[in-house]
C-alpha positions in Angstrom: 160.1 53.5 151.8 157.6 56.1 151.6 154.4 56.6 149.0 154.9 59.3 146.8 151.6 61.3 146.9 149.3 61.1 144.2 149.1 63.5 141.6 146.3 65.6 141.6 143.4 65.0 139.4 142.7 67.7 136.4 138.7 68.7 137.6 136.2 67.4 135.1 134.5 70.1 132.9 131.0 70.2 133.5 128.9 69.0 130.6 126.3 71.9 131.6 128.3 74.5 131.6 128.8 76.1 127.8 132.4 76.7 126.9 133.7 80.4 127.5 136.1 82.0 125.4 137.8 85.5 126.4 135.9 88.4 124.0 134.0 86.3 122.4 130.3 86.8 123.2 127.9 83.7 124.2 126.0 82.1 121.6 122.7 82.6 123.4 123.7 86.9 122.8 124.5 86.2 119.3 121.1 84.2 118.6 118.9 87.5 120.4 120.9 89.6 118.0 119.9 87.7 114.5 115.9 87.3 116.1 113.6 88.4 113.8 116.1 88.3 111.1 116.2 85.6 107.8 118.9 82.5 107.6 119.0 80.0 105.6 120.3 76.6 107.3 122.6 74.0 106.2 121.1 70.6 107.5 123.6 68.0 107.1 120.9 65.8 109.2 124.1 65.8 111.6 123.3 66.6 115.2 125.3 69.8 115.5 123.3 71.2 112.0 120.1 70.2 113.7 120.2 71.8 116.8 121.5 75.1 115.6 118.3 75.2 113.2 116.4 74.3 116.5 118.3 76.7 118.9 117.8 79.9 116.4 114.3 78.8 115.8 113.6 79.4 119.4 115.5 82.2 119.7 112.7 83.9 116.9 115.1 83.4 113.9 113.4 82.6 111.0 114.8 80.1 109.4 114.9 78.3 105.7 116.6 74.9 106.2 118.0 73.1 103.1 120.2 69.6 102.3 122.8 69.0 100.3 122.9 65.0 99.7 126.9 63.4 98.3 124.5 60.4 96.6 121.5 61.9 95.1 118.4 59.3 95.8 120.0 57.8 98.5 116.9 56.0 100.1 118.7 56.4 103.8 118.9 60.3 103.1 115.5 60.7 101.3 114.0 58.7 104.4 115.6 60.5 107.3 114.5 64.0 105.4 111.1 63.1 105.4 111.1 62.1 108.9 112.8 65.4 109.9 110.1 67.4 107.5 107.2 65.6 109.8 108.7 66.3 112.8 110.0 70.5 112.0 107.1 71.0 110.3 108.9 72.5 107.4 110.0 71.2 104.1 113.8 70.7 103.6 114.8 71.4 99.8 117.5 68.8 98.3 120.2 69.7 96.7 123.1 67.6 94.9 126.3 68.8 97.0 128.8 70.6 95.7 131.6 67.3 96.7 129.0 64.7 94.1 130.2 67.3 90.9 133.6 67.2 91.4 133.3 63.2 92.0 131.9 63.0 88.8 134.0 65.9 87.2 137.2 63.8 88.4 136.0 60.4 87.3 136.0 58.7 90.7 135.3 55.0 91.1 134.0 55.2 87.2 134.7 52.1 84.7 137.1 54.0 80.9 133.5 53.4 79.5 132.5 56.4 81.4 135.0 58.6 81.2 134.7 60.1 78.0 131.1 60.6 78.8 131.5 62.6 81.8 134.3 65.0 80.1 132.2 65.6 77.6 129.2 66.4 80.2 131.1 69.7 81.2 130.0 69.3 84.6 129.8 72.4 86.7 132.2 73.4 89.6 129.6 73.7 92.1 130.6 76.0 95.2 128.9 76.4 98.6 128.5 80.2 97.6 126.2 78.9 94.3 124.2 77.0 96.7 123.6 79.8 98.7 122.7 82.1 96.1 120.2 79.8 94.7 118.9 78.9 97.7 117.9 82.9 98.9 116.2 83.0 95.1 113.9 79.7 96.0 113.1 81.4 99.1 113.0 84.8 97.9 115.5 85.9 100.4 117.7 88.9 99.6 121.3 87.3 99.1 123.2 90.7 100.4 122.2 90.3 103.5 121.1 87.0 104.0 123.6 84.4 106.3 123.7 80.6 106.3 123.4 79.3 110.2 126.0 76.0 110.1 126.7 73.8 113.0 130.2 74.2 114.3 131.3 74.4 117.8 134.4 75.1 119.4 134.4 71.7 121.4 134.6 69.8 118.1 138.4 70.5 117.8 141.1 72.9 119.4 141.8 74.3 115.4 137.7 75.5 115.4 138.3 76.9 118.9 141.1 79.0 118.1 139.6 80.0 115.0 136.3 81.6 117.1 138.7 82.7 119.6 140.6 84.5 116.6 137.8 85.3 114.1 134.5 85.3 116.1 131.7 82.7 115.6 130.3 85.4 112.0 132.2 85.1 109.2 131.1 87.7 107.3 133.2 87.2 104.4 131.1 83.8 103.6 128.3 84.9 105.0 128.1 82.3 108.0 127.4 81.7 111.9 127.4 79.6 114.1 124.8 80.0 116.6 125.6 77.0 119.2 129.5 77.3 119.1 129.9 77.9 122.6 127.3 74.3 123.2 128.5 70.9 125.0 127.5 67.5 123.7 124.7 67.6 126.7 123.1 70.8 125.1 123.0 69.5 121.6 121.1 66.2 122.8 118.9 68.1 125.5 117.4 70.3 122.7 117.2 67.3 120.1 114.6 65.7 123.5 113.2 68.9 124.1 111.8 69.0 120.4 111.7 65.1 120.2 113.7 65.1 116.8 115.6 61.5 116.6 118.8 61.4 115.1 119.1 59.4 111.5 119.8 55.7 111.0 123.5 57.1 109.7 124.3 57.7 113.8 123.6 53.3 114.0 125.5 52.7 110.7 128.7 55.1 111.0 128.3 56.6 114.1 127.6 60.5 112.5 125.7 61.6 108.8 126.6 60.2 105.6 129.0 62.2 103.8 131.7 60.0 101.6 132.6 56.4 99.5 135.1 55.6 101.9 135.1 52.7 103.7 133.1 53.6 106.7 130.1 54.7 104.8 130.4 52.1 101.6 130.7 48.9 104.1 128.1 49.4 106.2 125.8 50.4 103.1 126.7 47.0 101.1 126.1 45.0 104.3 123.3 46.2 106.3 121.7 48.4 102.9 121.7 46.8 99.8 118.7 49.4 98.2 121.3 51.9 99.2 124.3 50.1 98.5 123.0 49.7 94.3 122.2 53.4 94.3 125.9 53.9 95.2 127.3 52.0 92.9 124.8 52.7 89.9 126.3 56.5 90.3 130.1 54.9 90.8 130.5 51.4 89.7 133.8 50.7 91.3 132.4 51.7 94.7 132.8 48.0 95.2 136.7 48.1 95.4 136.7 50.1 98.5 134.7 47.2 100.3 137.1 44.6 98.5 140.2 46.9 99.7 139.3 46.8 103.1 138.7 42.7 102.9 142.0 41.5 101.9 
């Protein structure tokens, strides 16, 4: 009986050769265009974040590089800032992100002890557009024409692709860019060498940068971070039911 032939084999992209899309211009053309000009940075501490601040660096951008922390006082995030200060040379302002308001707005993980206290707080609805605005007045920046470099590329997903292929990687409307979109996992690690900036102790814990009280951040925290781990649940007490959930 004869062999059916094999099937060909779908050719392996090569990890250095950036991603193309049809009209959309490289991101190496879109950093020369922005040189000289003022961005401010979102650093999630999150690879992607950190090499666009890197890559627009080079590429004469001047950049003003800010965080935005879920757990205020978080000794992993207050650590791994500091590191990254040393090594950019630049301080990296801290911010309470806009998710941490509506967490405490919404009650979350809070004991009925707490509850009244927090509505009565009035907490503010935070958005990323506030953060933006107050960080161009820290750094003095004109807010009309100043953009917020953030790390997204169009190999993280098929829905961010077809959104650059639709939309462009400047969204003028929020006053964004993405200046490594058309980068492959290679590129972001090959600049991270090249500038000898280590990735935070969240890539060992969770495998990418703190950002939640689910269970992939919360039980790593209460087993391998107890300093941590109280901070969490000093700011939401019933943190501990997610690590319970998870046990039973």
């Amino acid at each position: 009986m004869p062999t059916a032939a094999p099937a060909p084999r779908k050719p392996r992209s090569n990890p250095t050769e950036y991603i193309t899309i049809p009209g959309v211009a490289p991101s190496a053309k879109l950093r020369e265009e922005w040189a000289g000009k003022h961005v401010l940075v979102s650093v999630s501490r999150g690879k992607d974040s950190l090499a666009s601040l890197l890559a627009a660096r080079d590429s004469g951008i001047n950049v003003y590089p800010y965080h935005l922390s879920h757990i205020p006082g978080l000794p992993l995030i207050t650590e791994s800032l500091a590191d990254l200060e040393q090594a950019l040379g630049m301080p990296i302002p801290d911010l309470p992100h806009p998710t941490f308001w509506r967490w405490l707005r919404e009650s979350q993980l809070q004991p009925p002890e707490r509850w009244e206290t927090l509505m009565a707080a009035n907490l503010p609805r935070v958005s990323y557009e506030d953060v933006r605005l107050l960080m161009c007045a820290h750094y003095g920046l004109d807010p009309e024409t100043t953009y917020t470099l953030v790390g997204i590329r169009a190999g993280d997903s098929t829905m961010r692709a077809r959104a650059i292929a639709k939309n462009g990687p400047v969204n003028h409307k929020r006053k964004a860019i993405w200046p490594v979109w058309d980068w492959k996992i290679a590129h972001i690690h090959a600049a991270l060498r090249q500038h000898n900036v280590t990735l935070p102790e969240d890539y060992r814990l969770f495998g990418r940068s703190y950002d939640g009280l689910s269970y992939m951040f919360s039980g790593p925290l209460a087993k391998f971070r107890p300093k941590d781990w109280a901070v969490v649940q000093q700011w939401f007490p019933l943190v501990g039911t997610v690590v319970d959930r998870a046990a039973l």
